[in-house]
MARVOTI-267972 format. One record per atom (N, C-alpha, C): residue in one letter; x, y, z. Coordinates in steps of 0.02 Angstrom, whole numbers, padded with zeros to 5 digits, always signed. Atoms other than C-alpha are relative to their C-alpha. Example, Ala and Ser with C-alpha at 12.3 -4.5 7.8 and 13.67 -1.06 7.14 Angstrom:
// MARVOTI-267972
a+00045-00059+00000/a+00615-00225+00390/a+00045+00060+00000/s-00042-00059-00003/s+00684-00053+00357/s-00039+00055+00037/
// end
This chain:
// MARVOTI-267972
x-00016+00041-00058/x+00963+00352+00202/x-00004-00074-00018/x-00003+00085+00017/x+00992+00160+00193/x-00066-00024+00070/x+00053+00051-00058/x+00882+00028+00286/x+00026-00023+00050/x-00019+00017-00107/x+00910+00027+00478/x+00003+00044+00019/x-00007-00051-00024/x+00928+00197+00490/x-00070+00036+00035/x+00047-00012-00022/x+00810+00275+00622/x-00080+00010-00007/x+00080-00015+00040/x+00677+00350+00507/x-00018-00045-00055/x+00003+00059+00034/x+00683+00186+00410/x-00069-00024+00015/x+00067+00055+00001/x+00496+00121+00408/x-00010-00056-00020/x+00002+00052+00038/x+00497+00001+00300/x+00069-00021-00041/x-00090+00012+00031/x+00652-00089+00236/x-00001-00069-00014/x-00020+00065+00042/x+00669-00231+00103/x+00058-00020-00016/x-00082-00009+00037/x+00827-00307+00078/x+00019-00089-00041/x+00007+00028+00029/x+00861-00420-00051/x-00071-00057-00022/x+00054+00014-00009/x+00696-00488-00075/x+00001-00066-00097/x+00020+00040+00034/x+00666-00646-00176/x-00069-00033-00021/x+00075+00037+00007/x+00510-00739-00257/x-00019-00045-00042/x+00014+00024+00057/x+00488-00887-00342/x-00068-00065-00014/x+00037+00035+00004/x+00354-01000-00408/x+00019-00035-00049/x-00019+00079+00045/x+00339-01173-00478/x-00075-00017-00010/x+00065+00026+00048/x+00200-01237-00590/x+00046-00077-00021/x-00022+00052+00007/x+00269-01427-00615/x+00059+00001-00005/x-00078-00028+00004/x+00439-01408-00697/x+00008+00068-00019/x-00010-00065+00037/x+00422-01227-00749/x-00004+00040+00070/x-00025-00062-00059/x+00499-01093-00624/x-00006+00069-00008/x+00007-00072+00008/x+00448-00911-00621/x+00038+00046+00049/x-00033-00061-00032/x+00556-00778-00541/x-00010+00061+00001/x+00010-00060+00001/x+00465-00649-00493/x-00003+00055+00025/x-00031-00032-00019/x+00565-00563-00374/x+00073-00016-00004/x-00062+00036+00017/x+00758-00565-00419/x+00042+00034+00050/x-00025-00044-00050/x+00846-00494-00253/x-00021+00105+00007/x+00023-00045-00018/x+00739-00325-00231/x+00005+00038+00052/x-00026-00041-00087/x+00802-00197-00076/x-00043+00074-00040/x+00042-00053-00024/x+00709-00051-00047/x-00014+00018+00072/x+00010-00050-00070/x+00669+00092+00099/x-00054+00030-00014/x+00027-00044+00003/x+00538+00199+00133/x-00002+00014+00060/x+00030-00070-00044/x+00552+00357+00254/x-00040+00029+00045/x+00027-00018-00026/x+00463+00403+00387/x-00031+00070-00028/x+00039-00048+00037/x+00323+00544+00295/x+00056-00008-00079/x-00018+00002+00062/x+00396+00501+00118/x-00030-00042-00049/x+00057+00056+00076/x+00276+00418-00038/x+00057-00036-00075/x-00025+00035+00052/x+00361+00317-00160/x-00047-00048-00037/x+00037+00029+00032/x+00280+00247-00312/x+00040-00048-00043/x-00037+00071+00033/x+00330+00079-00372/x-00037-00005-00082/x+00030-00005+00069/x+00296+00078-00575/x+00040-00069-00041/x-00033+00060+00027/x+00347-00051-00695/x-00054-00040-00058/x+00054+00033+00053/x+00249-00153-00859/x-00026-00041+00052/x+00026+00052-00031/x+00136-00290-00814/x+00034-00047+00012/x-00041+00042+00005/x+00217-00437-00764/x+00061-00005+00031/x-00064-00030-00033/x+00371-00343-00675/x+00007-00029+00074/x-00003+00010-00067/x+00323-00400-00504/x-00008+00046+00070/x+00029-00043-00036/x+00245-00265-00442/x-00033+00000+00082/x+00063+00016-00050/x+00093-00333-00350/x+00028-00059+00043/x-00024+00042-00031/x+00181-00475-00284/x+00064+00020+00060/x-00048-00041-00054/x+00325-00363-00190/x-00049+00036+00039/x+00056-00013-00055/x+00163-00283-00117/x-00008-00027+00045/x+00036+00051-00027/x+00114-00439-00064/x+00061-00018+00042/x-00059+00019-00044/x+00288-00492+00023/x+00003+00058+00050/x-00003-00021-00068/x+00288-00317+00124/x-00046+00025+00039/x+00066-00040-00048/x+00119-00308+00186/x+00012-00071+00040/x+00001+00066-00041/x+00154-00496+00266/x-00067-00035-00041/x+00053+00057+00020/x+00016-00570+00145/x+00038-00056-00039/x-00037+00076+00045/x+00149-00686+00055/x+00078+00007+00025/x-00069+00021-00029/x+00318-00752+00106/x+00041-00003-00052/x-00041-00030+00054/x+00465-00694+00011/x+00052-00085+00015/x-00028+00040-00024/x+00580-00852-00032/x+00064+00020+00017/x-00070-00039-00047/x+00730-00751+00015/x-00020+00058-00006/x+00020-00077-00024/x+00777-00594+00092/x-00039+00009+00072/x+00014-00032-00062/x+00694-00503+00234/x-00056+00073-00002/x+00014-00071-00008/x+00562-00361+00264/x-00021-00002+00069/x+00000-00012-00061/x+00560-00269+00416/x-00061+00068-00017/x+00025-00064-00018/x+00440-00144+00486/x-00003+00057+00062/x-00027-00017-00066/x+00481-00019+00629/x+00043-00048+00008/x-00056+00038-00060/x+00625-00122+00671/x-00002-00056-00026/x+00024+00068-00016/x+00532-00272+00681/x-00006-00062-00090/x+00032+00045+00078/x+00528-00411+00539/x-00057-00027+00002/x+00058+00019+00000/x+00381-00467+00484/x+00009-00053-00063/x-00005+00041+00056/x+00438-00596+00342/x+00026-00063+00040/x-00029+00057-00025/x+00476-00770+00377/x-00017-00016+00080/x+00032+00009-00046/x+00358-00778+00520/x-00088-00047-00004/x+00056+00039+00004/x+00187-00899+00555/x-00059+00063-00046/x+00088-00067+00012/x+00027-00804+00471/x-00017+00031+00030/x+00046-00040-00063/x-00052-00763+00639/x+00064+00029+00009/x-00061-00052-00008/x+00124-00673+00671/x-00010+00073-00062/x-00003-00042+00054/x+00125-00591+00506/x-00080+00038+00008/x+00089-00033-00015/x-00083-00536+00532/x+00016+00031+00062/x-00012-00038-00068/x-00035-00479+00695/x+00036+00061+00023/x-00029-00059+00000/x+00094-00366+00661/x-00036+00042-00046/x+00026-00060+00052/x-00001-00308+00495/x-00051+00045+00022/x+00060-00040-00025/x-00136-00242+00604/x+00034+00034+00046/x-00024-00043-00053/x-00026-00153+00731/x+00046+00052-00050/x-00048-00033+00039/x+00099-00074+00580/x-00006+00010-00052/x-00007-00026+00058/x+00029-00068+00407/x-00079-00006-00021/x+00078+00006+00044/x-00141-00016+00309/x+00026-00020-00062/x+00005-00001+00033/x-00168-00092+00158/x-00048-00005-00053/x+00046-00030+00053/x-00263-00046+00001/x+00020-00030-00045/x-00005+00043+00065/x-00284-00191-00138/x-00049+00024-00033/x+00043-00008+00051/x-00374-00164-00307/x-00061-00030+00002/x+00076-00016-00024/x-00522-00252-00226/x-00041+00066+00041/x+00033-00042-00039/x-00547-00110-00109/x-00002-00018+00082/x+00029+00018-00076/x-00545-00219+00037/x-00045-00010+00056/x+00082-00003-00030/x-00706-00213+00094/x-00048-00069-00003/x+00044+00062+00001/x-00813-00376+00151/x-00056+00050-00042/x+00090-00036+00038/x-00984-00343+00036/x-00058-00018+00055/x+00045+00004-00032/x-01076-00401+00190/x-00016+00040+00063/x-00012-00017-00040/x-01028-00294+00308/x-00017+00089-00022/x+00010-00061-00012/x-01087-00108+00331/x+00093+00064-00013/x-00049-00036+00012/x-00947+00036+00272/x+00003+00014+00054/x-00019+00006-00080/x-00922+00065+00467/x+00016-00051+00035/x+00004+00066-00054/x-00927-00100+00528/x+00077-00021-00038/x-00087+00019+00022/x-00758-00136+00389/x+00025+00024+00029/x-00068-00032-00037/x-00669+00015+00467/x+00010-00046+00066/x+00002+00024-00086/x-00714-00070+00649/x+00021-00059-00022/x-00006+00074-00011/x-00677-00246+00603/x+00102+00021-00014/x-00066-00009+00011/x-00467-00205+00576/x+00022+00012+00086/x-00002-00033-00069/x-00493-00097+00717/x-00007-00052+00059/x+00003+00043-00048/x-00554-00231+00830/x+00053-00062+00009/x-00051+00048-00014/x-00417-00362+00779/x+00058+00030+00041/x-00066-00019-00008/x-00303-00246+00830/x+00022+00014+00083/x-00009-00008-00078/x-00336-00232+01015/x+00001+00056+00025/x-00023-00053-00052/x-00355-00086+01144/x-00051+00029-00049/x+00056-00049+00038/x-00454+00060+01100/x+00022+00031-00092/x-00030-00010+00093/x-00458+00128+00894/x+00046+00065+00005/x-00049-00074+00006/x-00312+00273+00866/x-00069+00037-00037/x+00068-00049+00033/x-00485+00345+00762/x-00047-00028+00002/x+00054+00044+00007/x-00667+00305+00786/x-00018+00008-00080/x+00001-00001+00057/x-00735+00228+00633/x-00047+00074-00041/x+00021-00038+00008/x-00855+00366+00622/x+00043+00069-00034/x-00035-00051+00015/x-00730+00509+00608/x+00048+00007-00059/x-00045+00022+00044/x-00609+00414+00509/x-00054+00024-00090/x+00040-00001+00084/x-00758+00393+00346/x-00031+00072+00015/x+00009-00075+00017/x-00786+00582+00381/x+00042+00034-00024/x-00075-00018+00025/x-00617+00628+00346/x+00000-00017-00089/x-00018+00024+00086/x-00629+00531+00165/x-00070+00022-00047/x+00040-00033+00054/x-00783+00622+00115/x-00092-00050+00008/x+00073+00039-00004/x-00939+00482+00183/x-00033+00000+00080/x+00028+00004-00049/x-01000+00512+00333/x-00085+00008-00006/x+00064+00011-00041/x-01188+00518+00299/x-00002-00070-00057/x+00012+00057+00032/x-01138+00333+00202/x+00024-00067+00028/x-00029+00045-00059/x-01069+00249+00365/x-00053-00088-00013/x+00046+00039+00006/x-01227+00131+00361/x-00006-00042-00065/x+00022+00046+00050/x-01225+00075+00188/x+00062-00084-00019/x-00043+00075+00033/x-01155-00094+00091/x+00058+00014-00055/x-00050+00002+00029/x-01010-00098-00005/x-00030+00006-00073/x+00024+00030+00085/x-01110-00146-00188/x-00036+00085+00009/x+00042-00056-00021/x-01220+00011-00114/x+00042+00091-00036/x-00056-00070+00023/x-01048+00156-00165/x+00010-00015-00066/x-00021-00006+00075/x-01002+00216-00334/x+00068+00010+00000/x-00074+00019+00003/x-00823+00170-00383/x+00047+00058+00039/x-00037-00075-00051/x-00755+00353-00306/x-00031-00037+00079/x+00000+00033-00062/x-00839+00298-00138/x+00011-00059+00013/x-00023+00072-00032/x-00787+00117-00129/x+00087+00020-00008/x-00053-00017-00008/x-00605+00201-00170/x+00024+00033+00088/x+00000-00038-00043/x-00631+00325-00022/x-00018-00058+00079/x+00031+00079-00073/x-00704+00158+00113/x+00049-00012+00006/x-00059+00050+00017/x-00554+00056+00044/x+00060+00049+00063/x-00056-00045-00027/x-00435+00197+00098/x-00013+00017+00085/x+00027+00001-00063/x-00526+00219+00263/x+00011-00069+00050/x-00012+00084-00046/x-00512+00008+00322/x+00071+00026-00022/x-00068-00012+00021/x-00332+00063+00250/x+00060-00004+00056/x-00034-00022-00048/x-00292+00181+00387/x-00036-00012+00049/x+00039+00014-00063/x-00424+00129+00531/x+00053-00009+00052/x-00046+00005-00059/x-00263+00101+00641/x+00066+00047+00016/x-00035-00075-00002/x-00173+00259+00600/x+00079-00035-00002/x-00064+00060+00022/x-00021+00125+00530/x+00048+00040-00016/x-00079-00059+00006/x+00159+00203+00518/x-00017-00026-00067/x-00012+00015+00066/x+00172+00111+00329/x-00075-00016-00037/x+00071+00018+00040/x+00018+00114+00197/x+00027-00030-00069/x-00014+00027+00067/x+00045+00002+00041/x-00070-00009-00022/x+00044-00020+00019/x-00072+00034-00085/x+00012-00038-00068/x-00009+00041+00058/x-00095-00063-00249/x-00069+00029-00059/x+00046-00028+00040/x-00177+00051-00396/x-00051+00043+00031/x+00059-00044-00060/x-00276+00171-00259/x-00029+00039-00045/x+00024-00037+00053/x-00320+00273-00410/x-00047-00043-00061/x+00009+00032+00086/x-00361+00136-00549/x-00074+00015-00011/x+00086-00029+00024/x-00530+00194-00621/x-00044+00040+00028/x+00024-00059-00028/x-00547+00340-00554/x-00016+00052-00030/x+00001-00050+00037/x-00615+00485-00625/x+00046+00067+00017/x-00032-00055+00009/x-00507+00647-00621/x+00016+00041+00065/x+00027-00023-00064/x-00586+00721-00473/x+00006-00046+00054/x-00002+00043-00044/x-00594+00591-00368/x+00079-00041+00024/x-00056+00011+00001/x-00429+00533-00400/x+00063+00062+00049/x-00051-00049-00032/x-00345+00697-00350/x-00025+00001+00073/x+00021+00023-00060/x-00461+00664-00188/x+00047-00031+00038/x-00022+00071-00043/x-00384+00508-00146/x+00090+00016+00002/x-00078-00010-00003/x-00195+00577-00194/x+00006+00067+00055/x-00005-00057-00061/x-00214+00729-00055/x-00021-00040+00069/x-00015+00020-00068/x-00259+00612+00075/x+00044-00050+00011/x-00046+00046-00019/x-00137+00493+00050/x+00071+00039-00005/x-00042-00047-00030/x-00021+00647+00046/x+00003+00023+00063/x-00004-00031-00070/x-00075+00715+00210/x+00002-00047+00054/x-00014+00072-00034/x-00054+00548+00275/x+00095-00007+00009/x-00080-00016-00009/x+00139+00564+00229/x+00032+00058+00036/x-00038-00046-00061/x+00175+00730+00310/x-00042-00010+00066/x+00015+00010-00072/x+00079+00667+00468/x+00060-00052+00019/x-00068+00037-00013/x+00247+00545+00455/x-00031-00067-00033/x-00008+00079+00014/x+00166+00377+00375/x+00038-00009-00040/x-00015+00007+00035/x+00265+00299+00261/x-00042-00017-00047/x+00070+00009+00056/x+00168+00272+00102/x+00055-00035-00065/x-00032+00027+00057/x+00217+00182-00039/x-00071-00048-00032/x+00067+00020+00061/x+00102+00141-00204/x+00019-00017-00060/x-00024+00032+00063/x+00111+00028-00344/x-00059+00020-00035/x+00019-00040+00062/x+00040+00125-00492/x+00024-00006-00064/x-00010-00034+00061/x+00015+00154-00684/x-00008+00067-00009/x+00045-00048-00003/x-00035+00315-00650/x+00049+00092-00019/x-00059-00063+00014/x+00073+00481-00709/x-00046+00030+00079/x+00030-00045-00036/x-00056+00580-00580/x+00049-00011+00085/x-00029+00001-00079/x+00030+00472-00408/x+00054-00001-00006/x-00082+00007+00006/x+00201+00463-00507/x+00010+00061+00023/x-00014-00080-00006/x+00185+00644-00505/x+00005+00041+00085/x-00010-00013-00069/x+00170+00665-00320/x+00022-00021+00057/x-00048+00038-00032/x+00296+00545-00266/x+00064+00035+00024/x-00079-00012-00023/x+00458+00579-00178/x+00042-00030-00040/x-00049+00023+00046/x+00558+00444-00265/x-00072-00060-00025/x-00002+00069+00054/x+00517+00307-00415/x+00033-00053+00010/x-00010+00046+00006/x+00531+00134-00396/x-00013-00023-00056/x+00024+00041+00045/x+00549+00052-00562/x+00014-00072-00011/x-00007+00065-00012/x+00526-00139-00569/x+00000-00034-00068/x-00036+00026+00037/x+00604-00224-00727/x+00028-00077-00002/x-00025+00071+00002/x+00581-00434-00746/x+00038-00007+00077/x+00011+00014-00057/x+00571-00433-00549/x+00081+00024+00060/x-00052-00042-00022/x+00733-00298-00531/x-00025+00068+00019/x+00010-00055-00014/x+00722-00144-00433/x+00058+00058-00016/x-00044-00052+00022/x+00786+00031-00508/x-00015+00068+00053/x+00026-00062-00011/x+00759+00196-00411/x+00035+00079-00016/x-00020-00063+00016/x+00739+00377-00450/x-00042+00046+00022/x+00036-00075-00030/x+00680+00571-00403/x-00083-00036-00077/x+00090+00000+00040/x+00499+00574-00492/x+00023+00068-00043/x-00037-00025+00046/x+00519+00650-00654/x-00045+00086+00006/x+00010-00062-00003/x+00466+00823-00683/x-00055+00045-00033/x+00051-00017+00050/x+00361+00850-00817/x-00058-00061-00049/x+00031+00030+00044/x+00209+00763-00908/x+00031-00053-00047/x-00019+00045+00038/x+00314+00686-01041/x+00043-00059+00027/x-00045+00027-00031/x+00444+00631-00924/x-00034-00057+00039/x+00055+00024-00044/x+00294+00547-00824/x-00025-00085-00043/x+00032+00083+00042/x+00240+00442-00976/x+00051-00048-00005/x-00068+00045+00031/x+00422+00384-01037/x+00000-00056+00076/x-00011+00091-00053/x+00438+00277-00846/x-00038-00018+00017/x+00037+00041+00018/x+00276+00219-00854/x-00001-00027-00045/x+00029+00039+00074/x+00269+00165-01017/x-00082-00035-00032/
// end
């Protein structure tokens, strides 16, 4: 399906990005379009440097694309004030950065609730139920420094979805994960897609390539896409 079409969640279309350091210009989005599906995971892959984390950053509304457009439900959310862009990100998208997301001062319950509370009206999940679902419910009470890298993965993913968000962008949700824990965190961000979110995850990871719908590969700040390959070897070759 193209972008506008009903079950269209998320929809990038030509998407630019550039930065300036005095006279030196970086381009590190070069017109980028992309969709993602209502219940469909796509994993964005690509070397370092490709422009990965920064196309994250343009469709969660944390950075302003200098051209182009992303929309969510419908609605655009690019090229709008901050408090616009924060306003919709809390009514339409969880996201999950390689910090984890988590204030360190704040109680692993009190993060899920603090999203929750920007967002107005009662929570689509209390925080309680939500960090039972990811495996911590008798660790509601503790501090962030307090979890071992599997449970600050499992919190992260929890402030993620605290608003039960049609689109989840995720940036490395796996990275230093052990084995187990990892396949954890890739079954609930599966059962998150057939409940209909859109999901989409920027990964090195053969394990979330492997349980993608389609491949995004990002190439000196160009987007390629494809079916997710099939086998192990096939897994390493578009990661690289």
């Amino acid at each position: 399906m193209s972008p506008g079409t009903h079950d269209t969640v998320l929809a990038a279309r030509e998407l630019y990005r550039f930065y300036r350091a005095g006279e030196e210009e970086t381009l590190a989005l070069r017109g980028v379009s992309l969709s993602v599906e209502r219940g469909e995971t796509v994993a964005v892959v690509g070397p370092s440097g490709a422009g990965k984390s920064t196309l994250l950053a343009c469709l969660a509304g944390l950075d302003e694309p200098s051209g182009g457009e992303v929309r969510v439900d419908g609605i655009r959310i690019s090229h709008r004030s901050e408090t616009e862009r924060a306003q919709l990100r809390a009514r339409h998208i969880g996201v999950l950065l390689q910090t984890r997301n988590l204030l360190p001062h704040l109680s692993v319950r009190d993060n899920v609730r603090l999203p929750q509370r920007g967002r107005g009206g009662r929570a689509p999940v209390p925080a309680e139920t939500l960090l039972a679902q990811v495996g911590l419910a008798s660790r509601t009470h503790v501090l962030p420094r307090q979890l071992s890298g599997g449970e600050l993965a499992r919190a992260g993913l929890a402030v993620a979805l605290a608003n039960a968000p049609a689109v989840l962008l995720a940036d490395e949700p796996t990275g230093e994960l052990d084995g187990e824990t990892e396949q954890l965190v890739l079954s609930m961000l599966r059962a998150r897609a057939a409940e209909g979110c859109a999901v989409l995850l920027v990964t090195h990871s053969a394990e979330v390539v492997r349980v993608a719908d389609r491949v995004v590969t990002l190439t000196d700040g160009r987007a390629s896409s494809a079916p997710p390959p099939h086998d192990r070897q096939e897994t390493h070759d578009v990661i690289g």
